[in-house]
N, CA, C and O atoms as a printed pandas DataFrame, in Angstrom:
     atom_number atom_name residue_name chain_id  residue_number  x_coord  y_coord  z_coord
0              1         N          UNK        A               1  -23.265    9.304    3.979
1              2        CA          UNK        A               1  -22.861    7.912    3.833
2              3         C          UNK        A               1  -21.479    7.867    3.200
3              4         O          UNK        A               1  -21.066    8.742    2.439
4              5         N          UNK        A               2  -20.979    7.080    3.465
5              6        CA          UNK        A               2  -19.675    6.554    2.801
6              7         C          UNK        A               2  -19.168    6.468    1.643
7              8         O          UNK        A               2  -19.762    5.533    1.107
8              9         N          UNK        A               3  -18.116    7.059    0.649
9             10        CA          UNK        A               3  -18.316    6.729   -0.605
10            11         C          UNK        A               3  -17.745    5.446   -0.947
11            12         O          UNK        A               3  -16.991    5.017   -0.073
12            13         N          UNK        A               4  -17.900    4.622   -2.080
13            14        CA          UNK        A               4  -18.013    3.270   -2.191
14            15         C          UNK        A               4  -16.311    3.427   -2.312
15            16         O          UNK        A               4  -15.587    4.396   -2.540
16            17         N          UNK        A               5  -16.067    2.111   -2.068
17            18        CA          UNK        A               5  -14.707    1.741   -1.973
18            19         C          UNK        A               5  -14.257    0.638   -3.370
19            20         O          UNK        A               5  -14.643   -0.523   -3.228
20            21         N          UNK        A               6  -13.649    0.888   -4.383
21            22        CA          UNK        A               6  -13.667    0.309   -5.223
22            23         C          UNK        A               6  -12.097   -0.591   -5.517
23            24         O          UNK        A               6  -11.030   -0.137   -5.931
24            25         N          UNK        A               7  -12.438   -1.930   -5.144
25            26        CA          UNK        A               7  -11.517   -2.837   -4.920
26            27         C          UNK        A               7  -10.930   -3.825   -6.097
27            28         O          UNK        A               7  -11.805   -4.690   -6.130
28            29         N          UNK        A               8   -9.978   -4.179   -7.051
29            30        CA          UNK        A               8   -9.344   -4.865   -7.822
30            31         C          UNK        A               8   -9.416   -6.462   -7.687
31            32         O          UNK        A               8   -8.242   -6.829   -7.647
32            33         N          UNK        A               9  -10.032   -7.276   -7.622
33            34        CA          UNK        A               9   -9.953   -8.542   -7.289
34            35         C          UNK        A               9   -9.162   -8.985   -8.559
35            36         O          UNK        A               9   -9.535   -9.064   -9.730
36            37         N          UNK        A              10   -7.482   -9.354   -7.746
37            38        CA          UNK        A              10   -6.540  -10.115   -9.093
38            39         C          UNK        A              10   -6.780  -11.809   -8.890
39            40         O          UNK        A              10   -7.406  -12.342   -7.974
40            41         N          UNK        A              11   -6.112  -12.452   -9.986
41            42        CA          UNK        A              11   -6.366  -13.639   -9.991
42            43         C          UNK        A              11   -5.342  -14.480   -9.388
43            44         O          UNK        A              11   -4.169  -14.111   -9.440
44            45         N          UNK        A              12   -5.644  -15.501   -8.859
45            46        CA          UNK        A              12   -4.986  -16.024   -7.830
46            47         C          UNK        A              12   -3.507  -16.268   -8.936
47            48         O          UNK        A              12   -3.571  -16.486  -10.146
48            49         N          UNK        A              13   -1.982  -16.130   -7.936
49            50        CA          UNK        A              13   -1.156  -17.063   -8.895
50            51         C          UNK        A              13   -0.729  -18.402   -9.154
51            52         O          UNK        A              13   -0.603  -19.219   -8.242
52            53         N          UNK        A              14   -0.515  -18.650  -10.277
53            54        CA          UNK        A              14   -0.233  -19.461  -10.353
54            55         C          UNK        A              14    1.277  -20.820   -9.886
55            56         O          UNK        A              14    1.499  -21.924  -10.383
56            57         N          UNK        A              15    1.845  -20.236   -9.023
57            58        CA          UNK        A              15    3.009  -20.521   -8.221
58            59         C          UNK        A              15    3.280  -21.597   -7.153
59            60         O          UNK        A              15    4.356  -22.044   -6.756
60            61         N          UNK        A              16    1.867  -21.927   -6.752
61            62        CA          UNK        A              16    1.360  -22.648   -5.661
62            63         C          UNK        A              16    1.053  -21.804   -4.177
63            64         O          UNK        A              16    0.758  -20.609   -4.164
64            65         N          UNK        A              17    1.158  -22.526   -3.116
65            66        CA          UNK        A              17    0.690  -21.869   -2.321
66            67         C          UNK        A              17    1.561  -20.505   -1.682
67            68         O          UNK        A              17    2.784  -20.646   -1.680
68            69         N          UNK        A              18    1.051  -19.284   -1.175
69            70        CA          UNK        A              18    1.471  -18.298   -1.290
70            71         C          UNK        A              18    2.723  -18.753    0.124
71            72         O          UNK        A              18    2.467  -19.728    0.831
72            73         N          UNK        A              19    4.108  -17.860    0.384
73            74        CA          UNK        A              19    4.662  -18.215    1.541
74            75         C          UNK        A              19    4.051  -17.413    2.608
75            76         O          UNK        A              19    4.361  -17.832    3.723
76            77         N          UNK        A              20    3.328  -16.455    2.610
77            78        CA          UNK        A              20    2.711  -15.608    3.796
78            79         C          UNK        A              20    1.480  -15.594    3.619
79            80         O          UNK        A              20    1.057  -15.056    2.596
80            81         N          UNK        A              21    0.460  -16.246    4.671
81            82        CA          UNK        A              21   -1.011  -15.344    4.405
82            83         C          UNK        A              21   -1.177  -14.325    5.395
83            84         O          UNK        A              21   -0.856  -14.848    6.462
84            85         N          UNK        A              22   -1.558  -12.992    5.608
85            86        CA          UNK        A              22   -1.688  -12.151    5.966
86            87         C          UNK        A              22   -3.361  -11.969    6.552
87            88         O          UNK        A              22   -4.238  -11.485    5.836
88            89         N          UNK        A              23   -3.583  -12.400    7.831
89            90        CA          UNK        A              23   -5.035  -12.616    8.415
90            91         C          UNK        A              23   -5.655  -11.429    9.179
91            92         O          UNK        A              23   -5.280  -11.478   10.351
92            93         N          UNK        A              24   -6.613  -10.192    8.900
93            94        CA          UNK        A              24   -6.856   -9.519    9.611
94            95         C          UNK        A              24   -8.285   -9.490   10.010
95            96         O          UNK        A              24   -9.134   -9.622    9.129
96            97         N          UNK        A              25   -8.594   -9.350   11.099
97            98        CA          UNK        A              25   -9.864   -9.724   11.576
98            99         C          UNK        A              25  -10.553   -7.828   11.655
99           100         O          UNK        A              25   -9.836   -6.954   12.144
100          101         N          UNK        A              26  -11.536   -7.599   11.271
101          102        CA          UNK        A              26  -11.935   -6.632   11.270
102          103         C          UNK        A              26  -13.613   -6.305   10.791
103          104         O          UNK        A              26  -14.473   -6.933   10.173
104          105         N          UNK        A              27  -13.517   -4.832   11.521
105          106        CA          UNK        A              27  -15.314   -4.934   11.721
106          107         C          UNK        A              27  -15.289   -3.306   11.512
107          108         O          UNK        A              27  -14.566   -2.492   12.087
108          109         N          UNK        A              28  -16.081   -3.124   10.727
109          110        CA          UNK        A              28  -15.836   -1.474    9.827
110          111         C          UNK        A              28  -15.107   -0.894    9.919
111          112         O          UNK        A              28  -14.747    0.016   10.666
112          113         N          UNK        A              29  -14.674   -1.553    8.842
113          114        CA          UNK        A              29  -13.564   -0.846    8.259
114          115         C          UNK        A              29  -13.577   -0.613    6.658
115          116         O          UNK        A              29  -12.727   -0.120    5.916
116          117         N          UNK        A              30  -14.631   -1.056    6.449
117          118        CA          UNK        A              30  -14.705   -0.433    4.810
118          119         C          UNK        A              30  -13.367    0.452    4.525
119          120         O          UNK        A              30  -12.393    0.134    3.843
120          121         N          UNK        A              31  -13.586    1.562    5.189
121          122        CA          UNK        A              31  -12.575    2.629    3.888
122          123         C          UNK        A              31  -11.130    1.835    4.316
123          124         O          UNK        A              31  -10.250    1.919    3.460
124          125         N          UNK        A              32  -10.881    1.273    5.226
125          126        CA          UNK        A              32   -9.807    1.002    5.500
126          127         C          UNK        A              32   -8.866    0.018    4.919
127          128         O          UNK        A              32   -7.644   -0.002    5.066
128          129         N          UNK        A              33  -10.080   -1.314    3.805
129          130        CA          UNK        A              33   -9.605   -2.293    3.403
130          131         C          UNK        A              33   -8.499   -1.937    2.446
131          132         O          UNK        A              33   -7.349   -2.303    2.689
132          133         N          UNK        A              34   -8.827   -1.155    1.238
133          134        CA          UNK        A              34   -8.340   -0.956   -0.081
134          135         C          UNK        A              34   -6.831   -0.450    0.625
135          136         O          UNK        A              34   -5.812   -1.086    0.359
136          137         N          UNK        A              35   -6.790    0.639    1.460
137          138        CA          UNK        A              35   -5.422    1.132    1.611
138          139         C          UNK        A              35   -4.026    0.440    2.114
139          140         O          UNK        A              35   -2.820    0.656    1.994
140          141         N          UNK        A              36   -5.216   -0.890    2.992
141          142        CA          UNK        A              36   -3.883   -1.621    3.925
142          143         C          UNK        A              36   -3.615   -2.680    2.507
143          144         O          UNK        A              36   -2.389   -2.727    2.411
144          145         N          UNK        A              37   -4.155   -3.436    1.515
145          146        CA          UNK        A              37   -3.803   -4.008    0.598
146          147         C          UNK        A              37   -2.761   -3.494   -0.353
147          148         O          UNK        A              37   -1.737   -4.055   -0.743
148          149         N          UNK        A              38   -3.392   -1.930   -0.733
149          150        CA          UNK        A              38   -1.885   -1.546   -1.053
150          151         C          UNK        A              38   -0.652   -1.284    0.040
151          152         O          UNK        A              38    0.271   -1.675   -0.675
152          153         N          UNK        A              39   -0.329   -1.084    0.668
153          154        CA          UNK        A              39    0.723   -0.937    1.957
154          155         C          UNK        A              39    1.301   -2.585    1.252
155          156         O          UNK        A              39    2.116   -2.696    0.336
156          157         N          UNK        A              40    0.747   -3.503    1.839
157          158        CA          UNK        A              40    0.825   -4.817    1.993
158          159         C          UNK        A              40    1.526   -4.802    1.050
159          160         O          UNK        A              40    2.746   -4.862    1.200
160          161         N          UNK        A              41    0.820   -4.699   -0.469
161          162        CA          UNK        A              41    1.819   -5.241   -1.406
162          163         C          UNK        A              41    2.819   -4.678   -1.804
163          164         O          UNK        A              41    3.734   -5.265   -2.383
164          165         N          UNK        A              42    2.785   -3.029   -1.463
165          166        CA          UNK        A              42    4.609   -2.657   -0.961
166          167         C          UNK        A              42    5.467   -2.726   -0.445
167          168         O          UNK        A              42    6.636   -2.435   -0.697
168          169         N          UNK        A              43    4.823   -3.253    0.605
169          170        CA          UNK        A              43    5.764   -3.712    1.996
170          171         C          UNK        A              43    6.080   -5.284    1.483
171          172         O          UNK        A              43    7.280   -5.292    1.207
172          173         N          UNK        A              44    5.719   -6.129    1.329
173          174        CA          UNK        A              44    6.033   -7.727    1.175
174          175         C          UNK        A              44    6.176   -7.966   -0.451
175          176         O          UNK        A              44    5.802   -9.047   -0.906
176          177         N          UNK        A              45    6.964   -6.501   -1.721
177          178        CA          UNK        A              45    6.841   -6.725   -3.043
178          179         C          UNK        A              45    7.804   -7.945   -3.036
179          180         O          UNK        A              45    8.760   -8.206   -2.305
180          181         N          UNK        A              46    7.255   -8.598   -4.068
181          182        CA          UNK        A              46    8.917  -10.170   -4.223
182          183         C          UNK        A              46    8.484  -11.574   -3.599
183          184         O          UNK        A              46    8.704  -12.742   -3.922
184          185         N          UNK        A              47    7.645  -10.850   -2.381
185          186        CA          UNK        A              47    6.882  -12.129   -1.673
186          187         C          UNK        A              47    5.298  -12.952   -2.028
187          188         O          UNK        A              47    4.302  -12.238   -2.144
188          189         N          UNK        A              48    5.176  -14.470   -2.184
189          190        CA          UNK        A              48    3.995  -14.450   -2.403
190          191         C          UNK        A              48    3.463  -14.427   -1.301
191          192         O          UNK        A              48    3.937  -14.921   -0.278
192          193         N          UNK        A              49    2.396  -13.834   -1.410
193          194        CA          UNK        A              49    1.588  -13.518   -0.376
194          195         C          UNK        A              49   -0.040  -13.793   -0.239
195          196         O          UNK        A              49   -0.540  -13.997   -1.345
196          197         N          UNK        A              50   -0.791  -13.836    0.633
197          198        CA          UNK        A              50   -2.080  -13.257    0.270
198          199         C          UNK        A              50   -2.775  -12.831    1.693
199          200         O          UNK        A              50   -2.189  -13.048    2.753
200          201         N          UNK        A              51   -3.640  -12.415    1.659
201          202        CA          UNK        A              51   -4.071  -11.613    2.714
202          203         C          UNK        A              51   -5.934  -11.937    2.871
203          204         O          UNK        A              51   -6.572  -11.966    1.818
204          205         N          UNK        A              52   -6.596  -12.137    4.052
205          206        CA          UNK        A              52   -7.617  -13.129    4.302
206          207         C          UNK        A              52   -7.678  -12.109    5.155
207          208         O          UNK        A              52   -6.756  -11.684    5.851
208          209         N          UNK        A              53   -9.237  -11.555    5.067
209          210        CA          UNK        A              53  -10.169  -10.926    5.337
210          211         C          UNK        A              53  -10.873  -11.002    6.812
211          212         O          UNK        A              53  -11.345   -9.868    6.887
212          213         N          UNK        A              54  -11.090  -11.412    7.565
213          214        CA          UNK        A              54  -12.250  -11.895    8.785
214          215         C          UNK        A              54  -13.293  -10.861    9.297
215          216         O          UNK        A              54  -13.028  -10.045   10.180
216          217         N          UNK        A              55  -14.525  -10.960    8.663
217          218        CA          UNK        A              55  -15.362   -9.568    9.197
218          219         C          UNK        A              55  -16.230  -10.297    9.985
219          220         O          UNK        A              55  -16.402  -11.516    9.989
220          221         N          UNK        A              56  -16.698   -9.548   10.571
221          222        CA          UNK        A              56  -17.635   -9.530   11.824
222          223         C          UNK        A              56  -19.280   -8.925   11.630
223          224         O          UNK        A              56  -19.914   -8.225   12.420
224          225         N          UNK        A              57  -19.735   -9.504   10.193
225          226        CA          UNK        A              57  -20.928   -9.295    9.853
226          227         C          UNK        A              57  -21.292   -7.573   10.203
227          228         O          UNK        A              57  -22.394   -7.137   10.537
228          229         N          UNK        A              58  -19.795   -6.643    9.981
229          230        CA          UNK        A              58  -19.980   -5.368    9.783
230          231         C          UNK        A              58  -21.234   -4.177    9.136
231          232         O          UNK        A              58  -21.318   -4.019    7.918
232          233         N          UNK        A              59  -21.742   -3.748    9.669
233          234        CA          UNK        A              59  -22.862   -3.107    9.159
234          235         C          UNK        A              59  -22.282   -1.959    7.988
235          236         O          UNK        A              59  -23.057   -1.444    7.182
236          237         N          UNK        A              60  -20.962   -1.678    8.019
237          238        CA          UNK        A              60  -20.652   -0.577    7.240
238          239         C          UNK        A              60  -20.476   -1.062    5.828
239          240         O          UNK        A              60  -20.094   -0.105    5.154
240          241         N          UNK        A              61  -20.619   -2.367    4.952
241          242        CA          UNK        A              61  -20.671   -2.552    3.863
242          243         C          UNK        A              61  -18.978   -3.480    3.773
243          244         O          UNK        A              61  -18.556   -3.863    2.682
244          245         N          UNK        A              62  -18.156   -3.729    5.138
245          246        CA          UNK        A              62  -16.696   -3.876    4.941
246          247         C          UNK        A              62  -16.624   -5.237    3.834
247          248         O          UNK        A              62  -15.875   -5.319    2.860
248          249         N          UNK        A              63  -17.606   -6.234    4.286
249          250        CA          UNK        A              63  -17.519   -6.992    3.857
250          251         C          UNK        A              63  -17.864   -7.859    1.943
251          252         O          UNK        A              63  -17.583   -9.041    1.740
């Protein structure tokens, strides 16, 4: 089995609404979530951003 994927939930900012949301639709991808979030927030540092999830009632735990 998979080892657990252990994810940081930060708190929203306080700035208003972010200028990019970042929408990925996906269906097991567990191990895959944590790594593209960091990418993301290297790639778009400076920008507010946020990034929205879409799973597909994934059996691998993605959600």
């Amino acid at each position: 089995m998979d080892q657990p994927v252990a994810l940081t939930i930060l708190p929203a900012r306080k700035t208003g609404a972010p200028l990019l949301s970042v929408v990925v639709p996906c269906y097991n991808e567990r191990p895959n979530v944590a790594p593209l979030i960091a990418k993301l927030d290297a790639a778009l540092a400076g920008i507010e951003w946020e990034v929205i999830y879409v799973d597909d009632d994934s059996p691998d735990g993605t959600a």
